[in-house]
C-alpha positions in Angstrom: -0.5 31.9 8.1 -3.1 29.3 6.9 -4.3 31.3 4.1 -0.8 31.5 2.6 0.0 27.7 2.9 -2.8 27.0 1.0 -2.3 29.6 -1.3 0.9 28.8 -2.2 0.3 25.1 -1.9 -2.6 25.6 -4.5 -0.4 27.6 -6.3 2.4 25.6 -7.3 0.8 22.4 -7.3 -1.6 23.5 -10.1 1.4 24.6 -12.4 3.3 21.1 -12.2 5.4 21.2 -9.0 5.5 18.5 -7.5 3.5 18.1 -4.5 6.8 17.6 -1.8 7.8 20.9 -3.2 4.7 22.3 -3.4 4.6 21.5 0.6 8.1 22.7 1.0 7.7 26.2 -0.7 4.2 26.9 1.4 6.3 26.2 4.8 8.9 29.1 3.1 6.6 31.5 2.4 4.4 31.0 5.9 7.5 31.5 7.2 8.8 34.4 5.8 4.7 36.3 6.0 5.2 35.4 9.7 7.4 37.1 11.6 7.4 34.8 15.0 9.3 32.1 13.4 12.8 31.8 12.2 13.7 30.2 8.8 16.2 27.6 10.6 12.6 26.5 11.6 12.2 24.4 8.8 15.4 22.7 8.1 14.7 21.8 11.7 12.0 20.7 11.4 12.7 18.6 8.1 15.4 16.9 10.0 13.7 15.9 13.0 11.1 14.3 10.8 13.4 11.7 9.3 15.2 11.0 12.2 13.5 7.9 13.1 14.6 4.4 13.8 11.4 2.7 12.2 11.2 4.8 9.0 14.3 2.4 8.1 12.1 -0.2 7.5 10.6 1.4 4.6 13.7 1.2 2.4 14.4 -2.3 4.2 11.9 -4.0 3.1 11.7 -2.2 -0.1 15.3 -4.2 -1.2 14.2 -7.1 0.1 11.2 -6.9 -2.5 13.9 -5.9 -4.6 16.1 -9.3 -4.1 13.3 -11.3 -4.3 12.1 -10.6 -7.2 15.9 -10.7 -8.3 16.4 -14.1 -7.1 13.4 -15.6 -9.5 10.9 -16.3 -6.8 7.9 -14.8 -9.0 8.5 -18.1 -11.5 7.9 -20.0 -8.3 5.0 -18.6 -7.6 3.6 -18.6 -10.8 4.1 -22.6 -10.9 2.5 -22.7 -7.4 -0.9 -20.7 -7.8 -1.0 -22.5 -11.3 -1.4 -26.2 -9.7 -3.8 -25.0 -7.3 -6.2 -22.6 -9.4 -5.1 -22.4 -12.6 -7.5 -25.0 -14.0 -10.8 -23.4 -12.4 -12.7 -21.4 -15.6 -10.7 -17.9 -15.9 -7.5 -19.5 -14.5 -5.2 -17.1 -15.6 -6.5 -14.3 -13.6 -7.0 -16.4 -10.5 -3.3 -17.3 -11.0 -2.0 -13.3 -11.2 -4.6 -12.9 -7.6 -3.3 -16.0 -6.0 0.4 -14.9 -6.7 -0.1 -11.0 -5.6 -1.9 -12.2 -2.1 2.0 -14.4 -2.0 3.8 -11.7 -3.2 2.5 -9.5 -1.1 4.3 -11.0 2.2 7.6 -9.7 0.3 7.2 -6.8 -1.1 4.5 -4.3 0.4 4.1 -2.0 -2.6 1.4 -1.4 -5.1 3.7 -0.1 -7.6 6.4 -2.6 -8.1 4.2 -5.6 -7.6 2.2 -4.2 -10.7 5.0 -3.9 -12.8 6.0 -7.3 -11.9 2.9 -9.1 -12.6 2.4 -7.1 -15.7 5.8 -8.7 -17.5 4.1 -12.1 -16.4 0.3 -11.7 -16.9 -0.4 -9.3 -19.3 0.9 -11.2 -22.6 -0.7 -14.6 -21.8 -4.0 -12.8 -20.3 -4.4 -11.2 -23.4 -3.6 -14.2 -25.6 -6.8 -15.8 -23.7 -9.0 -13.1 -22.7 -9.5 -9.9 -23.8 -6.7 -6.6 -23.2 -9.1 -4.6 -20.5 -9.7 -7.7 -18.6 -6.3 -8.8 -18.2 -4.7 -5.1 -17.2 -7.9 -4.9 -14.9 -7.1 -7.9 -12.8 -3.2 -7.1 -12.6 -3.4 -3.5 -11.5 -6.4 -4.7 -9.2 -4.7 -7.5 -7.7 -1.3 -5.2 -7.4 -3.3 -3.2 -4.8 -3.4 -6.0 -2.4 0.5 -5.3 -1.9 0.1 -2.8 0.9 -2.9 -4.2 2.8 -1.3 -8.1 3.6 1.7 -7.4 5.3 4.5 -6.1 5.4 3.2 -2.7 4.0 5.1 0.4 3.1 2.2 2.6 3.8 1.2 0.9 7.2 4.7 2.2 8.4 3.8 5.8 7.4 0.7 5.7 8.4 2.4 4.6 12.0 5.1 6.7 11.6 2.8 10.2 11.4 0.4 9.0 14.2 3.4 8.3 16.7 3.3 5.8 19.7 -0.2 5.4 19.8 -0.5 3.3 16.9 1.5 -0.2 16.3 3.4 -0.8 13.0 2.9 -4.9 14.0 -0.8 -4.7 14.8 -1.7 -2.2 11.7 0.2 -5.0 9.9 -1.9 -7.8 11.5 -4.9 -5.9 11.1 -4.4 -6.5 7.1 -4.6 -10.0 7.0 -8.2 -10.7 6.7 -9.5 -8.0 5.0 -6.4 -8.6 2.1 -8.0 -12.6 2.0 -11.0 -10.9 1.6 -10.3 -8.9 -1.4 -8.3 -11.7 -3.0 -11.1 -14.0 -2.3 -13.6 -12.0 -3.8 -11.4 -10.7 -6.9 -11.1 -14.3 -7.7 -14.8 -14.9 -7.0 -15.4 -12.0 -9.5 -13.2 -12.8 -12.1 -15.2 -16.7 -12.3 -18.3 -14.8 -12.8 -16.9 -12.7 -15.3 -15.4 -15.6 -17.3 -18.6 -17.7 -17.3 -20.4 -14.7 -18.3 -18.2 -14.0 -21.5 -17.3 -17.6 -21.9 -13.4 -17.8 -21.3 -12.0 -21.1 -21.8 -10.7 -23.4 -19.0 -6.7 -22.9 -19.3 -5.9 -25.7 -17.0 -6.1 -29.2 -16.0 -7.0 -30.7 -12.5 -3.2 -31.3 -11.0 -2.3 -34.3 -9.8 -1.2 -34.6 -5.9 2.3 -35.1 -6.6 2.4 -32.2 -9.1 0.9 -30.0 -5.9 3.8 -31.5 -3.7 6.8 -30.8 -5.8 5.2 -27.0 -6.3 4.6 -26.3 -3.0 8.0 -27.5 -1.7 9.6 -24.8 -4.4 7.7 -22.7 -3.1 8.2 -23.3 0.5 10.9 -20.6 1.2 9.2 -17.5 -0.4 6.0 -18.9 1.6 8.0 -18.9 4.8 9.6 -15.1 4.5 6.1 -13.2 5.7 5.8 -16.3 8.6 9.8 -15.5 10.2 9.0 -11.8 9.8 5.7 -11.1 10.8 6.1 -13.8 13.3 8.8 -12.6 15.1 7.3 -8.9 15.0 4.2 -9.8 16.5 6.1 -12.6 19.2 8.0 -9.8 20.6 11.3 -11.1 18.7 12.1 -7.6 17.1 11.2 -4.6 16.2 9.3 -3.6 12.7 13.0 -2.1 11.4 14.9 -5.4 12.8 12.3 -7.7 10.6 12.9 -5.5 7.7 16.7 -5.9 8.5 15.7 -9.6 8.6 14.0 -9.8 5.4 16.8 -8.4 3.8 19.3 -11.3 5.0 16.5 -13.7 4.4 16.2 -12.6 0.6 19.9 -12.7 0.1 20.1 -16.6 1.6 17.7 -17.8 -0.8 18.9 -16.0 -3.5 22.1 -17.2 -3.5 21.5 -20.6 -2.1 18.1 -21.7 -2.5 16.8 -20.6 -6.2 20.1 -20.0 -7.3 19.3 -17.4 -9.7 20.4 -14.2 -7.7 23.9 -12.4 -8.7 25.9 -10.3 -7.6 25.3 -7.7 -10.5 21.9 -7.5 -9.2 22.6 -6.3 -6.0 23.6 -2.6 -6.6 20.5 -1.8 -9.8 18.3 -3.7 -6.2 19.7 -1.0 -4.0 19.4 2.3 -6.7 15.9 1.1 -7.1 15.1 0.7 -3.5 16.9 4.3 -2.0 14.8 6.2 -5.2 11.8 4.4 -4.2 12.8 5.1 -0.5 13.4 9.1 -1.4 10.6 9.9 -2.9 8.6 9.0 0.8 11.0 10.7 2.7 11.5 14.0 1.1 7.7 13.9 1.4 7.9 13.1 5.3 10.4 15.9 5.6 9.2 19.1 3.6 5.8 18.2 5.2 6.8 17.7 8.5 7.3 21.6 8.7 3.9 22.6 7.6 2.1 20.0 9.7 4.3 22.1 12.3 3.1 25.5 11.0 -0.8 24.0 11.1 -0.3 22.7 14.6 1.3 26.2 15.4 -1.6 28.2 14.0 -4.2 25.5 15.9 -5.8 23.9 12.6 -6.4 20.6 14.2 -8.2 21.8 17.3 -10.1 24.3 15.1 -11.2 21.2 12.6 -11.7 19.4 15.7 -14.0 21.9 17.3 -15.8 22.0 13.8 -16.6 18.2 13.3 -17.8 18.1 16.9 -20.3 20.8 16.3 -21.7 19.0 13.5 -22.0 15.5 15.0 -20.5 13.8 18.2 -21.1 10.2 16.7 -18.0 8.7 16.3 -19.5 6.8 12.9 -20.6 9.8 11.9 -17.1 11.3 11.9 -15.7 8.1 10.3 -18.5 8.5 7.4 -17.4 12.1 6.5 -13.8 10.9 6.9 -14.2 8.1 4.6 -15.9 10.2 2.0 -13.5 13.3 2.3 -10.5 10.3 1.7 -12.2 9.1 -1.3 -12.1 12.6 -2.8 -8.6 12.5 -1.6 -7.4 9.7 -3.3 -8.9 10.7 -6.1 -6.1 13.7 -6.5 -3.0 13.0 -4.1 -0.6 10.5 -4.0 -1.2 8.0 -1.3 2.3 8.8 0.3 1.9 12.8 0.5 -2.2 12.1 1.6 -0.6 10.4 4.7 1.5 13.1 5.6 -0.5 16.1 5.4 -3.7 14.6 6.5 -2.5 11.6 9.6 -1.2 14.2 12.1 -4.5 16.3 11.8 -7.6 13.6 11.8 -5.7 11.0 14.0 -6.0 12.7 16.9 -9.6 13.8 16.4 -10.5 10.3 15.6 -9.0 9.6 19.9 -11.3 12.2 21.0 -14.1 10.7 19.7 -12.6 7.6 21.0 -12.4 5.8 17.9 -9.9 3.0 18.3 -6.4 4.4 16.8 -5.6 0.7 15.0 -9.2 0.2 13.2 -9.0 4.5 12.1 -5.4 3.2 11.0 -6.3 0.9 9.1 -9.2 1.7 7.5 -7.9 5.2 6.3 -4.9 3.0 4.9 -7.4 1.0 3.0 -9.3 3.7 1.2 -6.4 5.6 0.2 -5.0 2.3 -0.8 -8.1 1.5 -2.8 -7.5 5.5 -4.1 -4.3 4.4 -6.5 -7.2 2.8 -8.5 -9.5 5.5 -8.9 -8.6 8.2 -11.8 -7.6 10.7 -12.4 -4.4 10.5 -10.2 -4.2 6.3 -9.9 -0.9 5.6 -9.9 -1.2 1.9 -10.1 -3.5 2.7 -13.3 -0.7 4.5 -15.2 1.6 2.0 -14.4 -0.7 -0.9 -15.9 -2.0 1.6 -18.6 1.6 2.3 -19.9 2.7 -1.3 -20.0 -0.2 -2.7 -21.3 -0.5 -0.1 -24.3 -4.5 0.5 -23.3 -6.0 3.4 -23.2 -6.7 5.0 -19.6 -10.5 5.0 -20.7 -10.3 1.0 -21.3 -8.3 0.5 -18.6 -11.2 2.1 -16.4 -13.3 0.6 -17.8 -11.9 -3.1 -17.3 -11.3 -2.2 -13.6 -14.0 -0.4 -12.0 -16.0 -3.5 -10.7 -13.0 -4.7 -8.9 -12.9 -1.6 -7.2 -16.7 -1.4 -6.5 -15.3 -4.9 -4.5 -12.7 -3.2 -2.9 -15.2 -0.4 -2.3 -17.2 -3.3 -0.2 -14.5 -4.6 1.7 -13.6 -1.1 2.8 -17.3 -0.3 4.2 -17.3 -4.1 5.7 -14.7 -3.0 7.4 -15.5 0.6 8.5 -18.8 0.0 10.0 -17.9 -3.9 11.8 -14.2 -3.9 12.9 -15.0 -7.0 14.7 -14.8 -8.5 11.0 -10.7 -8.0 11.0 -9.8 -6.6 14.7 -10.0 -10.3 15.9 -6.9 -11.1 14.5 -4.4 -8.0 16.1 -6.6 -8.5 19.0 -5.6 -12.1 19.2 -2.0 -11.1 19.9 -2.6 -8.3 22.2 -2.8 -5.3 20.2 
């Protein structure tokens, strides 16, 4: 049975299916090989899979990314990281960072977030810098979207490891190591400007310049604080906060900034169920061979193996660490989750590894994966906007990801670095 899912996974995925295809024609033809299991097995199984309560939050807080964006909140934002960094040397790319770790409290993508600084940041960035270092700091700083919270892949991460992992306390577990990044990316990029002699963009703003920014600002600034908040009081669930968010975005839309319509509403909800559909027909056509696997006793056989070769649970974390480096490498984050959560979570509990910092820090590194060619996804959405080669593009990027990189090992080898904070509120 094994043999002939990854045959025919191997198969079809090296002639240009796609890989939730690719995973739904290996469950067919284990299926059909065997002759144990009935076909209505995987239907079954595909339905199970995506009947879940908290896999609504995924397209919920997906729209209310969407309406934000919709109701002008990024011009907001823009104004308010300008009067607080945008006259240190390199100000421009300390603006796009300073706006992403914001914008991230809304939207919880990679993806989008890069396509929405691009139409801001690439232009002027280029106008003042050069092209690689410009699309290097916006597809860098877009990959803070799903570590700060709320974060898409946090809830499938969750989702695939089942009860013993919280979607509120994977979410809290993001907040430090996102500052981090942020903090260092804008650290970086003052090095980098000083080094190649960028001009100073800005002026020193005065206090009441700060004020009137700020207090524009206020209600985008307040949407991570009523959601995450009331998650991690106890208030609601992870699907009621994106359910939340979604009213929130509406209110100041309509009534605070003004600038969301109607017309926007329905292009905000195509955008957010194809966004939504691509994560779950992944969650369902994999659900069945993850089934099959567990049937044919994969994960206690790679269990068994990794014990024999070391019962150090930093050990295993190492080899996992590296093995989800190649990983991200060459599958999409999304469809990395799904085939790989259900098997190495529960071998990271034997070795007693705790479930939140294995969460996490397998979310980061794939995370940091849709930066690394040749399959970054966040690279070919930069790439194709800004007109640069994916060469340059590299090229610009890499030592932001040798940061991320760092942040990632910081926090595999001392949790106590970021655990304080989910810790704090009883997670």
């Amino acid at each position: 049975m094994l043999i002939t899912i990854a045959l025919t996974f191997f198969a079809t995925a090296l002639v240009g299916v796609p890989i939730a295809f690719a995973l739904g024609l290996s469950s067919l033809a284990a299926v059909v090989v065997s002759s144990d299991l009935p076909l209505r097995m995987i239907p079954e199984r595909m339905v199970a899979a995506v009947d879940s309560f908290p896999l609504l939050a995924i397209p919920l807080f997906i729209l209310a990314g969407e309406l934000m964006e919709s109701a002008g909140i990024l011009s907001r934002l823009v104004e308010f990281a300008r009067v607080l960094v945008g006259h240190i040397r390199g100000g421009l790319a300390h603006v796009c960072v300073v706006c992403e770790m914001i914008l991230s409290g809304v939207t919880g993508t990679a993806v989008g977030d890069a396509a929405a600084l691009a139409s801001v940041f690439l232009g002027p960035m280029k106008r003042e810098y050069d092209e690689e270092f410009g699309a290097a700091v916006v597809a860098s700083a877009a990959n803070i979207g799903p570590i700060i919270p709320p974060s898409a892949a946090m809830i499938v991460y969750a989702i695939m490891a089942g009860s013993s992992v919280s979607i509120a306390g994977l979410f809290l577990a993001g907040m430090v190591p996102g500052i981090l990044i942020g903090v260092g990316m804008m650290a970086l990029s003052y090095v980098i400007a000083r080094r190649r002699r960028y001009p100073i963009s800005g002026e020193r703003p005065r206090l009441r310049e700060v004020a009137l920014r700020t207090w524009q600002a206020l209600p985008v600034l307040l949407m991570p604080v009523v959601v995450i908040g009331g998650m991690v009081g106890g208030v609601f669930t992870a699907t009621e906060a994106a359910a939340i968010a979604v009213v929130y975005a509406v209110v100041v839309g309509f009534f605070v900034t003004r600038e969301l319509q109607v017309a926007h509403l329905w292009p905000a909800l195509i955008r957010s169920a194809a966004t939504t559909s691509i994560v779950v027909i992944l969650i369902a056509l994999a659900s069945s061979v993850t089934f099959l696997l567990t049937v044919a006793q994969v994960p206690a056989a790679v269990a068994g193996f990794l014990q024999s070769i070391t019962s150090s649970p930093t050990v295993f974390l190492t080899l996992v660490m590296l093995f989800l480096l190649l990983v991200g490498m060459f599958i999409e984050s999304n469809a990395a989750y799904i085939m790989l959560v259900p098997i190495l979570h529960p071998i990271a509990v034997q070795y007693g590894i705790d479930p939140l910092h294995f969460g996490f820090v397998f979310v980061l590194n794939l995370v940091i994966g849709m930066l690394t060619p040749p399959v970054g996804v966040v690279l070919f959405v930069v790439a194709s906007l800004s007109g640069l080669t994916m060469e340059r593009l590299v090229r610009g990027v890499w030592p932001f990801v040798v940061l991320q990189f760092g942040v990632l090992f910081l926090c595999v080898y001392f949790p106590g670095l970021y655990m304080w904070v989910p810790r704090l509120f009883g997670y």
